[in-house]
C-alpha positions as a LaTeX table, in Angstrom:
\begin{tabular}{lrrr}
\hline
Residue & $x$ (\AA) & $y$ (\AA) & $z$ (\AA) \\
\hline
Unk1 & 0.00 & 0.00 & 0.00 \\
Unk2 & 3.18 & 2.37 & 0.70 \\
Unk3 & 5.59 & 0.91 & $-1.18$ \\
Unk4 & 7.29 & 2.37 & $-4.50$ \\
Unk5 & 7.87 & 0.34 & $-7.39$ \\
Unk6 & 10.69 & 0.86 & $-8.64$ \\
Unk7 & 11.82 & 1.33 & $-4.64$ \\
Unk8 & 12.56 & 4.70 & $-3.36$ \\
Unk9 & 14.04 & 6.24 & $-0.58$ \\
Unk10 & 12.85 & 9.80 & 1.03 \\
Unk11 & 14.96 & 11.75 & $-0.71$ \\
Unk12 & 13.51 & 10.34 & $-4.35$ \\
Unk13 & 10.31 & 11.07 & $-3.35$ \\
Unk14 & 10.72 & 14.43 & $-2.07$ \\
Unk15 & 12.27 & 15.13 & $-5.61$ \\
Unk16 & 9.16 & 13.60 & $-7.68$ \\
Unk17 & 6.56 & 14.80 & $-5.22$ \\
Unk18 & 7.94 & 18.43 & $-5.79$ \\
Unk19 & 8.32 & 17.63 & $-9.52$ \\
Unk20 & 4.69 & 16.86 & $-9.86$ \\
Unk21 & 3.27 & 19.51 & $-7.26$ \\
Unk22 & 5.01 & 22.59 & $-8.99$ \\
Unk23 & 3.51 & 21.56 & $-11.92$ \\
Unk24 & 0.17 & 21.13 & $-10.77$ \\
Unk25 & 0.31 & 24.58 & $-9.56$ \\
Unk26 & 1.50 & 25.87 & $-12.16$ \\
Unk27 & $-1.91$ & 24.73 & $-14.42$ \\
Unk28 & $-4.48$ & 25.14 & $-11.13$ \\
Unk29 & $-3.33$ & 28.38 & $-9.58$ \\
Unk30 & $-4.53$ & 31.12 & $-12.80$ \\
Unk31 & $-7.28$ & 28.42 & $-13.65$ \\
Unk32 & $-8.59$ & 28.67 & $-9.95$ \\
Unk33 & $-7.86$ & 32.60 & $-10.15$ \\
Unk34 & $-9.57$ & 33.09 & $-13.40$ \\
Unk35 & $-12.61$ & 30.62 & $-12.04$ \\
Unk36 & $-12.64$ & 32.85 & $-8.75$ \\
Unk37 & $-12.61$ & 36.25 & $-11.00$ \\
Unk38 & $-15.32$ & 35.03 & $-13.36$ \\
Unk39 & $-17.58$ & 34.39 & $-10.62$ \\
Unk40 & $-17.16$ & 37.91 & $-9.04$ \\
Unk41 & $-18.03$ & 39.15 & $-12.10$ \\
Unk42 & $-20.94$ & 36.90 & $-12.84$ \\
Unk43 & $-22.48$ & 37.19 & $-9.44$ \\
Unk44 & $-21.96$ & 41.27 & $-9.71$ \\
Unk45 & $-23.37$ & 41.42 & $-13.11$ \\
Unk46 & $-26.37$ & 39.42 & $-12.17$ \\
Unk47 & $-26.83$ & 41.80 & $-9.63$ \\
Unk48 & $-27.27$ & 44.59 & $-11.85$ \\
Unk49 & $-23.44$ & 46.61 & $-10.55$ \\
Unk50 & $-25.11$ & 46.43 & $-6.80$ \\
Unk51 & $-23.86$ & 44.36 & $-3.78$ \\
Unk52 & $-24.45$ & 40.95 & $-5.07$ \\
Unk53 & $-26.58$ & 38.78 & $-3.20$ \\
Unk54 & $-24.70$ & 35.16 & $-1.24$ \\
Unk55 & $-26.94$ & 32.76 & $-3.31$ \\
Unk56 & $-26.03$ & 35.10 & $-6.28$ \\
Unk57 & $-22.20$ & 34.62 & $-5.51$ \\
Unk58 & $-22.40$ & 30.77 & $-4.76$ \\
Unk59 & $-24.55$ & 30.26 & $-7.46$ \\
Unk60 & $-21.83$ & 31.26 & $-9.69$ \\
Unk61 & $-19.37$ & 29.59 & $-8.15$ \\
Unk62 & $-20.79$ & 26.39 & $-7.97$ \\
Unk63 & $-21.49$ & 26.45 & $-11.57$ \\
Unk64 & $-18.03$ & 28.18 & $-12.63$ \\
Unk65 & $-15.85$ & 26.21 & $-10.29$ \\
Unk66 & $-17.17$ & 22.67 & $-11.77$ \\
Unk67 & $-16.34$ & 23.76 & $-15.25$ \\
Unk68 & $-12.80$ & 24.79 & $-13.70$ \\
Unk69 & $-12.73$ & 21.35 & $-11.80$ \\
Unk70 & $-13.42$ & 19.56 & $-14.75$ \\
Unk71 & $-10.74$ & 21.15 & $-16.92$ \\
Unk72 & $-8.41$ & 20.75 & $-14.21$ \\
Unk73 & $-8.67$ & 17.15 & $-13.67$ \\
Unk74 & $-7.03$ & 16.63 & $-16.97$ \\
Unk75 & $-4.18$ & 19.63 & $-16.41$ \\
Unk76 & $-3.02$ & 17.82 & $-13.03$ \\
Unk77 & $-3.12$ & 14.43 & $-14.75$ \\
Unk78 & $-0.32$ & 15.99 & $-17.55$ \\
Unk79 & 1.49 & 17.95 & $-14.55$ \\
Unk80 & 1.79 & 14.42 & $-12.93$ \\
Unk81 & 2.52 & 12.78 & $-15.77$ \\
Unk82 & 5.68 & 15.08 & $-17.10$ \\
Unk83 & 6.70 & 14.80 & $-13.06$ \\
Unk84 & 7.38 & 11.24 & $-13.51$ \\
Unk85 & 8.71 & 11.51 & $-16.99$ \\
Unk86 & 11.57 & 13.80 & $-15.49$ \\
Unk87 & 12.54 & 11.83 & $-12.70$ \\
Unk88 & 12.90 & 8.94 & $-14.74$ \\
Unk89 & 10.01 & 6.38 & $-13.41$ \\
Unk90 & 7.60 & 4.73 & $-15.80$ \\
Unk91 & 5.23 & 5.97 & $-17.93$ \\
Unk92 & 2.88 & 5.24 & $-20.85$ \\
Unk93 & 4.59 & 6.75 & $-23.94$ \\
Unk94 & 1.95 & 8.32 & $-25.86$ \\
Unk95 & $-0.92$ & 8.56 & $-23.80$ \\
Unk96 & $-4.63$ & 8.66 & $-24.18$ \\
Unk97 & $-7.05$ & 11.48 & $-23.03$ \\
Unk98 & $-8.23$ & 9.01 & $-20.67$ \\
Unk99 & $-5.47$ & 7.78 & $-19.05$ \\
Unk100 & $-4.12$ & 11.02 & $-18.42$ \\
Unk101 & $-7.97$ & 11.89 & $-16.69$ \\
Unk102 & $-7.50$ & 8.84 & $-14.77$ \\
Unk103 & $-3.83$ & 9.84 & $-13.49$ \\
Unk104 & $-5.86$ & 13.53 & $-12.55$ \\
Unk105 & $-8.64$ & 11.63 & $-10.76$ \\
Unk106 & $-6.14$ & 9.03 & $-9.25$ \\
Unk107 & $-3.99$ & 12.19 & $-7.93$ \\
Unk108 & $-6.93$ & 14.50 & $-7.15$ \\
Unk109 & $-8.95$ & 11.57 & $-5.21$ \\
Unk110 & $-6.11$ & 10.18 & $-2.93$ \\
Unk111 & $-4.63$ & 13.66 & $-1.67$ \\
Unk112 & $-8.47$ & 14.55 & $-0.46$ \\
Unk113 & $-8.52$ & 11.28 & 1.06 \\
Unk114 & $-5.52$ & 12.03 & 2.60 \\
Unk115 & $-5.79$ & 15.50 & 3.43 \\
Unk116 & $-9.55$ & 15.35 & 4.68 \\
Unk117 & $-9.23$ & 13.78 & 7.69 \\
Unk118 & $-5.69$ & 15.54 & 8.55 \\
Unk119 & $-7.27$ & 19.20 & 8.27 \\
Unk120 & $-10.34$ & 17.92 & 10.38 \\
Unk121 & $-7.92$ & 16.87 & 13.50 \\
Unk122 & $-5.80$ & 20.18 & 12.76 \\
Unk123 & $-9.14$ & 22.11 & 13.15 \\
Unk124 & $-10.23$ & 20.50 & 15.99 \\
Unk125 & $-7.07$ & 20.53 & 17.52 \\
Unk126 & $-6.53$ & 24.21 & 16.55 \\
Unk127 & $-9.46$ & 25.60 & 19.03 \\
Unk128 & $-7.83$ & 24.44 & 22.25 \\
Unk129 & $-3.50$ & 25.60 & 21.24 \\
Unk130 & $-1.49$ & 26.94 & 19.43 \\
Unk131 & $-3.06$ & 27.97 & 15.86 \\
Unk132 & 0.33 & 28.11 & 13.99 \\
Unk133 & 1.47 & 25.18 & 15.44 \\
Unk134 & $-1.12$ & 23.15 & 14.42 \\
Unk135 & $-0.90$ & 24.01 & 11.03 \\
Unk136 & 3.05 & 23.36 & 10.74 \\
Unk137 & 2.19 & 19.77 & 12.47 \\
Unk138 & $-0.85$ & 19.45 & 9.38 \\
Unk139 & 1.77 & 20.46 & 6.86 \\
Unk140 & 4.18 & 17.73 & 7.80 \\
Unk141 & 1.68 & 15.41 & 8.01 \\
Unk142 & $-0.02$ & 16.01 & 5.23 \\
Unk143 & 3.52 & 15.91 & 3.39 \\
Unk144 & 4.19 & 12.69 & 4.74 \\
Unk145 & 0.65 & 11.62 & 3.57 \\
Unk146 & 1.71 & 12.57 & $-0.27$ \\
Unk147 & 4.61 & 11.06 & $-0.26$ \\
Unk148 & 3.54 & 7.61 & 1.40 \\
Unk149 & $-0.49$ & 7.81 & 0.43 \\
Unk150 & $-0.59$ & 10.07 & $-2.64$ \\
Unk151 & 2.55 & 8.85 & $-4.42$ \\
Unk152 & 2.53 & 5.01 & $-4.32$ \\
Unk153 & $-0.89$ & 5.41 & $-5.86$ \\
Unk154 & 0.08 & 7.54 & $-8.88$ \\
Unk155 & 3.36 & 5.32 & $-9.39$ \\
Unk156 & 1.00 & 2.40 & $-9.54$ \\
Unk157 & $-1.41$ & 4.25 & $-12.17$ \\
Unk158 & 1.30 & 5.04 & $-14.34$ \\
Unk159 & 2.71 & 1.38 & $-14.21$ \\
Unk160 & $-0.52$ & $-0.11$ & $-14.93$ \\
Unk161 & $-0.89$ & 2.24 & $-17.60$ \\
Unk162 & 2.46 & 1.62 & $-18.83$ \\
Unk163 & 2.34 & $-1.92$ & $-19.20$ \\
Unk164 & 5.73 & $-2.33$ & $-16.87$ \\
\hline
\end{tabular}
């Protein structure tokens, strides 16, 4: 369930998790930015230039981020995909639409799995100490939880989808 095929130790997989993660940002950060803008301007424009109403705003963003969801899921499936391709570990060599959906769903499914229940500790946790302390403790966890939850998973994707 943890375990890297081919094996690596921490230091490999702090070098692909940071190889795939920059490049997930780099395709989800202006995508969520422009989904975020377009729904201030949809929920202002549907409110005629006035203070726009909540249901207006979530309305909009609701609709607007699903579109941006869906054309991310794609996006973080490349972004993984050219991670792995630069630190040498197996991947399909031309591949499909689909596959590279799959790798986004595989990646975007397992790090909320992951993260979920970390964050909901964290914010318990938070209301009785130290607020910035508990968020440094969720980071490392939650970076332990890519590299040993997130990781293996997308490894074994890419294998499978590589035929290796």
């Amino acid at each position: 369930m943890f375990r890297m095929l081919p094996t690596m130790n921490l230091e490999q997989r702090v070098a692909l998790c940071w190889s795939c993660l920059w490049r997930q940002l780099l395709f989800t950060l202006p995508l969520s930015a422009l989904c975020l803008g377009l729904s201030l301007i949809w929920g202002f424009m549907h409110a005629q230039w006035v203070y726009p109403s909540l249901v207006a705003m979530l309305e909009a963003f609701c609709v607007l981020g699903s579109i941006c969801f869906l054309i991310s899921v794609p996006c973080v499936g490349y972004a993984v995909r050219r991670g792995f391709i630069v630190q040498k570990m197996p991947v399909p060599d031309k591949p499909r639409f689909w596959q590279v959906v799959m790798v986004g769903l595989t990646t975007m499914g397992w790090s909320f799995c992951a993260s979920t229940p970390v964050s909901l500790v964290i914010f318990w946790i938070s209301g009785i100490t130290n607020v910035l302390l508990c968020q440094l403790v969720g980071l490392a966890v939650q970076a332990v939880a890519a590299f040993y939850i997130v990781l293996p998973r997308q490894a074994r994707r890419l294998r499978l989808q590589s035929g290796a």
